[in-house]
MARDO-617810 format. One record per residue: residue in three letters; x, y, z of N, C-alpha, C in turn. Coordinates in nm, 4 decimals, padded with zeros to 6 digits. Layout:
TORMAR, ALA, X, Y, Z, X, Y, Z, X, Y, Z
...
//
This chain:
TORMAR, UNK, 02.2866, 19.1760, 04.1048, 02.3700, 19.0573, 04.1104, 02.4610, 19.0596, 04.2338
TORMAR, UNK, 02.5069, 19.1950, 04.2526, 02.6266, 19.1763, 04.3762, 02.5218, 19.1449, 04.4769
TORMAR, UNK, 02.4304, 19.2158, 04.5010, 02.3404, 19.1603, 04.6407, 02.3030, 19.0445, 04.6587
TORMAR, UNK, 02.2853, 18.9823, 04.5572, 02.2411, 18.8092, 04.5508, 02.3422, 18.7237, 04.5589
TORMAR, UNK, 02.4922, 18.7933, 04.5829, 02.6441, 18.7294, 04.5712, 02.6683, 18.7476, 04.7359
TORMAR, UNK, 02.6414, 18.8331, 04.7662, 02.6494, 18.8727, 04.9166, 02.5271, 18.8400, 05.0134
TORMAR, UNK, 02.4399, 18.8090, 04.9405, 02.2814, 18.7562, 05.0198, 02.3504, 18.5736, 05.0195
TORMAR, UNK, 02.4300, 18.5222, 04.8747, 02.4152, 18.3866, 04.9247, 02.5321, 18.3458, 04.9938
TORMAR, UNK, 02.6673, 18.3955, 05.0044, 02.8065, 18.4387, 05.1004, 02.7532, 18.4336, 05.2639
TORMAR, UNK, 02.6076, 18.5121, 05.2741, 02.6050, 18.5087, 05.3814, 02.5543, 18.3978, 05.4674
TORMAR, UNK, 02.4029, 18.3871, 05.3602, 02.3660, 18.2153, 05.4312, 02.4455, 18.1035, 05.4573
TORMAR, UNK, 02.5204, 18.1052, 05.3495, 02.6558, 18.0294, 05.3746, 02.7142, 18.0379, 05.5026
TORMAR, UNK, 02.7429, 18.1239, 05.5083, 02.8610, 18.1366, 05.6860, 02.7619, 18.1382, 05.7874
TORMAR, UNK, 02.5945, 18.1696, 05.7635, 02.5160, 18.1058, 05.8988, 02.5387, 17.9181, 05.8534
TORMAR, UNK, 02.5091, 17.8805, 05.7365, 02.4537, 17.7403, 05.7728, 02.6328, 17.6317, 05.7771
TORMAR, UNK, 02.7113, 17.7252, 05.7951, 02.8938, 17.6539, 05.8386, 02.8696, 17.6924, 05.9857
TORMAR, UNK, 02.8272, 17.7604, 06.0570, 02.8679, 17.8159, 06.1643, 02.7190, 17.6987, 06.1900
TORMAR, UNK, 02.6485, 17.7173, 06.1997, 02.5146, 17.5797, 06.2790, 02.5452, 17.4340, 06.2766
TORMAR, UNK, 02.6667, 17.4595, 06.1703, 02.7027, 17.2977, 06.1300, 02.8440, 17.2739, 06.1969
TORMAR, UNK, 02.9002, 17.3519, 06.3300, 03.0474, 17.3707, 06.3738, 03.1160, 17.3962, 06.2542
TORMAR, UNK, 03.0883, 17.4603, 06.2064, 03.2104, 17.4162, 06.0689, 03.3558, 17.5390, 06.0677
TORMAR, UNK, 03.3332, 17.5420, 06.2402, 03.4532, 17.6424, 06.2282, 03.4940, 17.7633, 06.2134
TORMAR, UNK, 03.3473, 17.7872, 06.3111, 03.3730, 17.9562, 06.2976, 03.4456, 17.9869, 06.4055
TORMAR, UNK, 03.5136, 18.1566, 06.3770, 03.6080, 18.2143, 06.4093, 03.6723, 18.1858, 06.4845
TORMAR, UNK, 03.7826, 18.2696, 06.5350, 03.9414, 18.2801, 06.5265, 03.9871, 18.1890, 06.6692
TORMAR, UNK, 04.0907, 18.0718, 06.6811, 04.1053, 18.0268, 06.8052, 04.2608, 18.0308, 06.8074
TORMAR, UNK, 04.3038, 18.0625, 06.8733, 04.4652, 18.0598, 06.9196, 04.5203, 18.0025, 07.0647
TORMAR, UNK, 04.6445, 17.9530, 07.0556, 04.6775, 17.9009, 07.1661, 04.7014, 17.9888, 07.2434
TORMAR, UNK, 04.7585, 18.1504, 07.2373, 04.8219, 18.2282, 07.3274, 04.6458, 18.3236, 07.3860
TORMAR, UNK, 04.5409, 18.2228, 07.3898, 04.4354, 18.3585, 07.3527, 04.3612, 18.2982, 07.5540
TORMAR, UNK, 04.4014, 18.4089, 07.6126, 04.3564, 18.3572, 07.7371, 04.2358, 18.2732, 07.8057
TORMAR, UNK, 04.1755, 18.2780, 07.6878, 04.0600, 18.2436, 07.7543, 04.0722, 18.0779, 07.6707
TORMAR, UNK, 04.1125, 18.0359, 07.5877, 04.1450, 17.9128, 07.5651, 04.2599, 17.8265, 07.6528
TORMAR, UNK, 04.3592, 17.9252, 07.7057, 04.4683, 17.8783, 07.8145, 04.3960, 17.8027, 07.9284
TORMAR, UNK, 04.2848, 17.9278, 07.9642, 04.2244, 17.8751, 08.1126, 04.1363, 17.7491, 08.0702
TORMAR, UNK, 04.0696, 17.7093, 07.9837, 03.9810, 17.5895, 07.9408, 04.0921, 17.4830, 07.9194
TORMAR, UNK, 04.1691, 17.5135, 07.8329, 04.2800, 17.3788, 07.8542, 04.3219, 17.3371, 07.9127
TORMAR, UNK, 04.3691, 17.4425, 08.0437, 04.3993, 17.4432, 08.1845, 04.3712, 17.3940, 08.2651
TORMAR, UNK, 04.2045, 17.3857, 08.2510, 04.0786, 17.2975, 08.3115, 04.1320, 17.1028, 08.2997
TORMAR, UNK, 04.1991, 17.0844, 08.1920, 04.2169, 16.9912, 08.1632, 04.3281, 16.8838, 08.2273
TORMAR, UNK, 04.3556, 16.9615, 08.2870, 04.5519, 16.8940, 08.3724, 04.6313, 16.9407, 08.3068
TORMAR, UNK, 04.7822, 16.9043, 08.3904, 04.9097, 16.8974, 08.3435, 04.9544, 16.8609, 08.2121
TORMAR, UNK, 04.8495, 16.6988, 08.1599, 04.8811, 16.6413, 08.0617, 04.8631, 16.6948, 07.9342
TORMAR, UNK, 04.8063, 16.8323, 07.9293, 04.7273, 16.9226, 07.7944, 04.8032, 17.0409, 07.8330
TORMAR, UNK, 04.9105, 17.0607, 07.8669, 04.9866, 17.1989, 07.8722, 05.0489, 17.2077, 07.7520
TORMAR, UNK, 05.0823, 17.0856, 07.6682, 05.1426, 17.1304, 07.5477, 05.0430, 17.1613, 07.4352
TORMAR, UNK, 04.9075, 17.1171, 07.4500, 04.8029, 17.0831, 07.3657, 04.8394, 17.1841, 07.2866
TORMAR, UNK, 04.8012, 17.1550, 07.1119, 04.7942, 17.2805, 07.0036, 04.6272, 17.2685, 06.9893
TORMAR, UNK, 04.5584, 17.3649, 07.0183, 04.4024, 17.3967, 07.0437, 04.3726, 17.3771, 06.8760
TORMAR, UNK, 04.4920, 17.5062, 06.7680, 04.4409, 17.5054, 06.6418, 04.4896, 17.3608, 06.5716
TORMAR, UNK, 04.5580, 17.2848, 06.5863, 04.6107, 17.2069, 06.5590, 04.4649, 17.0437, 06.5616
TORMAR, UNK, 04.4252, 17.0680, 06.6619, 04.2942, 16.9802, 06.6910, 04.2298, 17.0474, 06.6369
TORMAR, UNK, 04.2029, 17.1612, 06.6091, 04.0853, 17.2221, 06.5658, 04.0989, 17.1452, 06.3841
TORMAR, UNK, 04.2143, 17.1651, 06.3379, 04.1987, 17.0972, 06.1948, 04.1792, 16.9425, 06.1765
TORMAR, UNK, 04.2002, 16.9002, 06.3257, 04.2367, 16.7300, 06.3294, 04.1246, 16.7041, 06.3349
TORMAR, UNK, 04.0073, 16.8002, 06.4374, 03.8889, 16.7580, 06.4269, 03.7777, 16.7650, 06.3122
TORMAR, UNK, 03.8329, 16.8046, 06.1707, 03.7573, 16.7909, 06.0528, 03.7022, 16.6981, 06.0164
TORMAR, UNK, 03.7881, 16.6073, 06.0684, 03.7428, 16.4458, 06.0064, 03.5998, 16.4259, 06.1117
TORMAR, UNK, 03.5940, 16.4335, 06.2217, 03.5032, 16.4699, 06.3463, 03.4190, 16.5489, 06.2637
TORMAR, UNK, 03.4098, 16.6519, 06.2213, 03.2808, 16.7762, 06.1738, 03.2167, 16.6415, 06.0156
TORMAR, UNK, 03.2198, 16.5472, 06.0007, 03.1182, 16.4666, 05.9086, 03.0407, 16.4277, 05.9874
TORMAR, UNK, 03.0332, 16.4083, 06.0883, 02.9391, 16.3790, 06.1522, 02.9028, 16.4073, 06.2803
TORMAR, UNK, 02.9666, 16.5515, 06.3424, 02.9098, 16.6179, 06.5046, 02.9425, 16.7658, 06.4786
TORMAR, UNK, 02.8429, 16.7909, 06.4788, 02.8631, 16.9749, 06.5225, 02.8932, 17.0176, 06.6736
TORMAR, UNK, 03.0056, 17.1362, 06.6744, 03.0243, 17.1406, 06.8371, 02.9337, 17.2635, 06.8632
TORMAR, UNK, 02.8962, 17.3573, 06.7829, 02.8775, 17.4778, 06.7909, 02.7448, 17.5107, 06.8852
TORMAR, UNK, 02.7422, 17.5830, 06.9830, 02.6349, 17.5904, 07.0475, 02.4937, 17.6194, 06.9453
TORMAR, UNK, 02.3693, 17.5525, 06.9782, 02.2647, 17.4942, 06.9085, 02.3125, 17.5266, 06.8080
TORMAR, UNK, 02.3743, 17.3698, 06.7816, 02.4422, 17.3113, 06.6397, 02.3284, 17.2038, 06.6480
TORMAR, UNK, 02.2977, 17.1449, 06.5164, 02.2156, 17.0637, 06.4763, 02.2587, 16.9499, 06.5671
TORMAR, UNK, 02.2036, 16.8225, 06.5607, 02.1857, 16.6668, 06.5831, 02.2460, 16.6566, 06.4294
TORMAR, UNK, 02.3860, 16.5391, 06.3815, 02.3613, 16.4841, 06.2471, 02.3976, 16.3303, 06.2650
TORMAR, UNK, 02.4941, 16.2769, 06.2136, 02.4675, 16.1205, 06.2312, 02.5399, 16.0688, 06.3877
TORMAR, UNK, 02.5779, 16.1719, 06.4160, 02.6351, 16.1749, 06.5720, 02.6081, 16.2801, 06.6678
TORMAR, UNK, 02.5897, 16.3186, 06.7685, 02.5215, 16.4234, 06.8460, 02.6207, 16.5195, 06.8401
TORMAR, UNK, 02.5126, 16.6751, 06.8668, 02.5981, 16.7498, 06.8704, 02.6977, 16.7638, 07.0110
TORMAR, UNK, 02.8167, 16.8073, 06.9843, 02.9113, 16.8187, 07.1273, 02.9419, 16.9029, 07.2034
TORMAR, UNK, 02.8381, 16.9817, 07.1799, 02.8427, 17.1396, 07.3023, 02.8110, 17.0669, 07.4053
TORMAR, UNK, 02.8934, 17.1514, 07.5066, 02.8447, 17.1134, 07.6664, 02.8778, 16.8880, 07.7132
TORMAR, UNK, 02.9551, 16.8545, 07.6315, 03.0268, 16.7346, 07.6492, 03.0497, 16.7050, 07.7921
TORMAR, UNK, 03.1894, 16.7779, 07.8145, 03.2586, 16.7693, 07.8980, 03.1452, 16.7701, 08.0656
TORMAR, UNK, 03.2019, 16.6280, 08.1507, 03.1053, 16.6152, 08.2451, 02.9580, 16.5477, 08.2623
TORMAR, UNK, 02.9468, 16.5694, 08.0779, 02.8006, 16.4673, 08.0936, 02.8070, 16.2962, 08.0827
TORMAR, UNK, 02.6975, 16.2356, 08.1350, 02.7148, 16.0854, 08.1029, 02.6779, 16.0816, 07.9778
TORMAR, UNK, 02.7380, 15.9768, 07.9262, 02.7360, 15.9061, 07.7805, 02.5633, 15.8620, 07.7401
TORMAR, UNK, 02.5790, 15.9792, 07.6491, 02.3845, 15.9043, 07.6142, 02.3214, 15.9731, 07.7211
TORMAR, UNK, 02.3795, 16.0850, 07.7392, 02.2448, 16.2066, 07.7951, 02.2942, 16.3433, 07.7710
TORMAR, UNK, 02.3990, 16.3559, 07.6709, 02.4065, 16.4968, 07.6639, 02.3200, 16.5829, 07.5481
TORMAR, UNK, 02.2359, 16.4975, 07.4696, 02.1713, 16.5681, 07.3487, 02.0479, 16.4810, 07.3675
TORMAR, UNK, 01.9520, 16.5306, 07.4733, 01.8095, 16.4376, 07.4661, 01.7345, 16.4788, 07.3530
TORMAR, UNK, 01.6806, 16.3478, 07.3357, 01.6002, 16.3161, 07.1599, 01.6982, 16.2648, 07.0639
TORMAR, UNK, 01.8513, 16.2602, 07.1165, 01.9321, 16.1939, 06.9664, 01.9217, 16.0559, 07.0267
TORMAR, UNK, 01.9286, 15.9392, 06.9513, 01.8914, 15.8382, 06.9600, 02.0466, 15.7703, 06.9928
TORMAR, UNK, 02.0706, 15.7522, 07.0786, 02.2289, 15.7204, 07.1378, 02.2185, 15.5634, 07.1292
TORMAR, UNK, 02.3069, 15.5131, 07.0723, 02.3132, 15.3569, 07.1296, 02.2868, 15.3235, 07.2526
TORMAR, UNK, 02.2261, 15.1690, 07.2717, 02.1616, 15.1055, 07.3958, 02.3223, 15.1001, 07.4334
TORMAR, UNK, 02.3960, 15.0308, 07.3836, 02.5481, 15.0344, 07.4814, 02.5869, 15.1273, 07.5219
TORMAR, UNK, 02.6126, 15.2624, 07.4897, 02.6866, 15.3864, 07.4632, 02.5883, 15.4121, 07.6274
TORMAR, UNK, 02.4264, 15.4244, 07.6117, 02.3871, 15.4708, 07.7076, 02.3726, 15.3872, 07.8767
TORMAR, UNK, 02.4200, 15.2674, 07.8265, 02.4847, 15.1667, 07.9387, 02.5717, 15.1768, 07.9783
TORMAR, UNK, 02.7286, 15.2538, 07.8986, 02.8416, 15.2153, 07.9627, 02.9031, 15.2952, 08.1112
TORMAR, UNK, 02.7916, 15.4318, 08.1467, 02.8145, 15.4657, 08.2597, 02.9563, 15.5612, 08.2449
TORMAR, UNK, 03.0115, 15.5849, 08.1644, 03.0837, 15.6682, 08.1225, 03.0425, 15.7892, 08.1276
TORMAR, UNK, 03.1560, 15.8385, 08.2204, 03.1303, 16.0336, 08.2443, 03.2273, 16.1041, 08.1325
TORMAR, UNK, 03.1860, 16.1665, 08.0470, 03.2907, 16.2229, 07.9683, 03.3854, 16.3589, 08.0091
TORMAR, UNK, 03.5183, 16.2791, 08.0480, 03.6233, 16.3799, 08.0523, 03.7319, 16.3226, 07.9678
TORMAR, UNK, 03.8347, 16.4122, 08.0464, 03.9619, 16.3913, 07.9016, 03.9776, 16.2629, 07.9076
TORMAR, UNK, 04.0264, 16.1882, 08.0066, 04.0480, 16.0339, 08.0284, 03.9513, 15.9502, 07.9428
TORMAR, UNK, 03.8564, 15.9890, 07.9434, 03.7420, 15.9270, 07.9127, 03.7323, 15.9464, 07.7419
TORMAR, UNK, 03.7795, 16.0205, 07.7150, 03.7098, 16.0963, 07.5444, 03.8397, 16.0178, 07.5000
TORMAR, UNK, 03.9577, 16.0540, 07.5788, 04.0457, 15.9906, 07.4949, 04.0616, 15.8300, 07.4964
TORMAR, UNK, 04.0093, 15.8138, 07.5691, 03.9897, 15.6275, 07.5343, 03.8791, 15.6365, 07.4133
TORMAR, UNK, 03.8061, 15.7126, 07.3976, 03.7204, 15.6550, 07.3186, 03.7392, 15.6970, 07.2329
TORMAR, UNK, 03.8080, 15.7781, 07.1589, 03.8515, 15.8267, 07.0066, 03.9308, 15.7683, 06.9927
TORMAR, UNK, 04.0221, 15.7010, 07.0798, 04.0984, 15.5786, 07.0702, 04.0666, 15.4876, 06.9907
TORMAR, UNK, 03.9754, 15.4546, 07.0342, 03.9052, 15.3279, 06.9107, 03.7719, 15.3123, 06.9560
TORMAR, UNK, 03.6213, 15.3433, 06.9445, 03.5600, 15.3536, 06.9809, 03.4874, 15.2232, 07.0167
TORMAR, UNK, 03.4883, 15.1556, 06.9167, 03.4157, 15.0295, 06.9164, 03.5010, 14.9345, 06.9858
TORMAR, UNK, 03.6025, 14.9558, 07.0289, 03.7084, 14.8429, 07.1423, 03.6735, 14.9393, 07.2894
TORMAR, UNK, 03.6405, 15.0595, 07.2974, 03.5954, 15.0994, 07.4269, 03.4533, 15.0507, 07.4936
TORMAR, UNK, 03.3656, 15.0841, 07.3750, 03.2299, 14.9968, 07.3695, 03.1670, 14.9376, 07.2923
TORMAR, UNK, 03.1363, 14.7927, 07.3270, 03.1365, 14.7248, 07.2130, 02.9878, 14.7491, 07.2096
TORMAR, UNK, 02.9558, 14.7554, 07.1048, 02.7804, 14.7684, 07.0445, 02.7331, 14.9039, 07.0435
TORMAR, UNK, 02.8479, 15.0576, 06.9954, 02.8343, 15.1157, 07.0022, 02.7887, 15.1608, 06.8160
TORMAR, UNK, 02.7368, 15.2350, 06.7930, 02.6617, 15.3063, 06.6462, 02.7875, 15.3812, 06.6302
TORMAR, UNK, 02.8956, 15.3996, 06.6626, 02.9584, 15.4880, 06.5899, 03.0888, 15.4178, 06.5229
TORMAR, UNK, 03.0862, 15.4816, 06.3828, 03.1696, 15.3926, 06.2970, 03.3170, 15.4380, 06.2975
TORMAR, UNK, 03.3831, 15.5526, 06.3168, 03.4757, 15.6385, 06.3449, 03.5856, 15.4929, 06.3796
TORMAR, UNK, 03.6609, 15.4818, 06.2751, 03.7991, 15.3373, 06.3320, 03.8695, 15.4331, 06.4460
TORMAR, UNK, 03.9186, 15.4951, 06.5124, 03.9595, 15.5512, 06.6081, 04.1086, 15.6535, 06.5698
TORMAR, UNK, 04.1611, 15.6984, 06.6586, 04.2945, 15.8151, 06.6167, 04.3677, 15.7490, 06.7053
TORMAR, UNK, 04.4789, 15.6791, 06.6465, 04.5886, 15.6453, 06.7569, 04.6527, 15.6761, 06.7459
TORMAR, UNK, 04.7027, 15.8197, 06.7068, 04.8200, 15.9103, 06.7325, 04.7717, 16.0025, 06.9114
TORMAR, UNK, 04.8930, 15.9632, 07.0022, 04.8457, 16.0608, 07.1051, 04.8471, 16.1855, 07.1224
TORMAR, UNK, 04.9269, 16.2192, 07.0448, 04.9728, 16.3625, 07.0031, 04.8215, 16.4253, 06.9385
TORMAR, UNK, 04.7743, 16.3775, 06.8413, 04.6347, 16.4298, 06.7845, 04.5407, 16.3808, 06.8846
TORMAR, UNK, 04.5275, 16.2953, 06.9938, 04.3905, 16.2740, 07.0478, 04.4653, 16.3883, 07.1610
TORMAR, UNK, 04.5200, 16.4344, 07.2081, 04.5777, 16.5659, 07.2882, 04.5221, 16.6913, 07.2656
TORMAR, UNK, 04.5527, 16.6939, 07.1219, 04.5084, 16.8098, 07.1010, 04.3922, 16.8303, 07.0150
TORMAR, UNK, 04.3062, 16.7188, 06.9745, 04.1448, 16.7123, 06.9481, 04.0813, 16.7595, 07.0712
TORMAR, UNK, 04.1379, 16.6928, 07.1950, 04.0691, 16.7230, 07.3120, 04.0413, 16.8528, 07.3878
TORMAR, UNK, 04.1510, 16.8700, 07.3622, 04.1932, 17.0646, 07.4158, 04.0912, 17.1329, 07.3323
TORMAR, UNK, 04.0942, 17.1026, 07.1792, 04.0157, 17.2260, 07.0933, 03.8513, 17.1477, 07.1243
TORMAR, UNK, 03.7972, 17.0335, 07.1490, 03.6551, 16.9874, 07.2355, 03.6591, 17.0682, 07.3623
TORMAR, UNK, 03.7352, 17.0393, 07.4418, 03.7088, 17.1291, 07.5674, 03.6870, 17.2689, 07.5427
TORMAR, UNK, 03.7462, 17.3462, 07.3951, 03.7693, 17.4939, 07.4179, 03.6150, 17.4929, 07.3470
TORMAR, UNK, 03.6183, 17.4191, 07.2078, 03.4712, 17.4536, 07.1287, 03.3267, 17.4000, 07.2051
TORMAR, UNK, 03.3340, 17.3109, 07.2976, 03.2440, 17.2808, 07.3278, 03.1892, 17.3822, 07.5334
TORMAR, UNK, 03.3209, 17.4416, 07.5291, 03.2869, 17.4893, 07.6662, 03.2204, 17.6612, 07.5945
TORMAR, UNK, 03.1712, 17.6828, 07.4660, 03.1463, 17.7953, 07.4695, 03.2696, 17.8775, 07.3971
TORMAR, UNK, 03.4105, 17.8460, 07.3915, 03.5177, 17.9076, 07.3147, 03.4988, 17.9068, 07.1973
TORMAR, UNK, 03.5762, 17.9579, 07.1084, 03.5754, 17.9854, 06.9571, 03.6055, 17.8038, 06.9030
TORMAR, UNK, 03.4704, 17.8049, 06.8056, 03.4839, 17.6308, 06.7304, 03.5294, 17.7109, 06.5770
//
């Protein structure tokens, strides 16, 4: 019985970890998250990395960041940062708008669109009403830049 308690404990923490669901440890004082936030400007020096990391739960129903993290009703978001809109996960079926709007995704950019997505592009598939707290689209962004550049998701 204990082996079949610890055989299913474990599949568990592979199929959370394929699904971003937040594996291990991320801190703000942890250098190698400083320098990725860092990456980001002036405007993310206050960013709380863990702080987005919980904000982005509502985000994990539908995008895994985790490197080869599945496709689910939204693409996965490894390797984001820098790509055009509607080419960073070839084979997910991106909206015809989304892959029109010519949008390079950086911070400027992500944060308009978690803003409200469907007022950034209209005829976009994603249903997400948007985060208009700036304080949380700050620091969603910081913990995307850290989980999706390869840092702890």
């Amino acid at each position: 019985m204990r082996a079949l308690t610890i055989g299913v404990l474990a599949v568990g923490a592979v199929v959370l970890a394929g699904c971003g669901g937040g594996g291990g440890q991320i801190s703000n004082t942890d250098p190698a998250v400083k320098k990725l936030v860092a990456e980001l400007g002036p405007a993310y020096a206050g960013a709380d990395v863990v702080a987005g990391r919980a904000k982005f739960e509502q985000c994990r129903a539908c995008h895994t960041i985790a490197k080869d993290g599945p496709n689910m009703t939204g693409p996965n978001l490894q390797g984001v940062f820098g790509k055009v809109a509607g080419t960073n996960k070839p084979g997910y079926a991106y909206s015809a708008a989304l892959k029109a709007s010519g949008i390079t995704w950086d911070a400027a950019a992500i944060d308009k669109w978690i803003t409200s997505p469907r007022d950034d592009v209209h005829g976009t598939k994603m249903s997400f009403p948007g985060m208009p707290d700036p304080t949380d689209r700050r620091d969603v962004i910081a913990y995307v830049k850290v989980a999706s550049s390869g840092g702890p998701n």
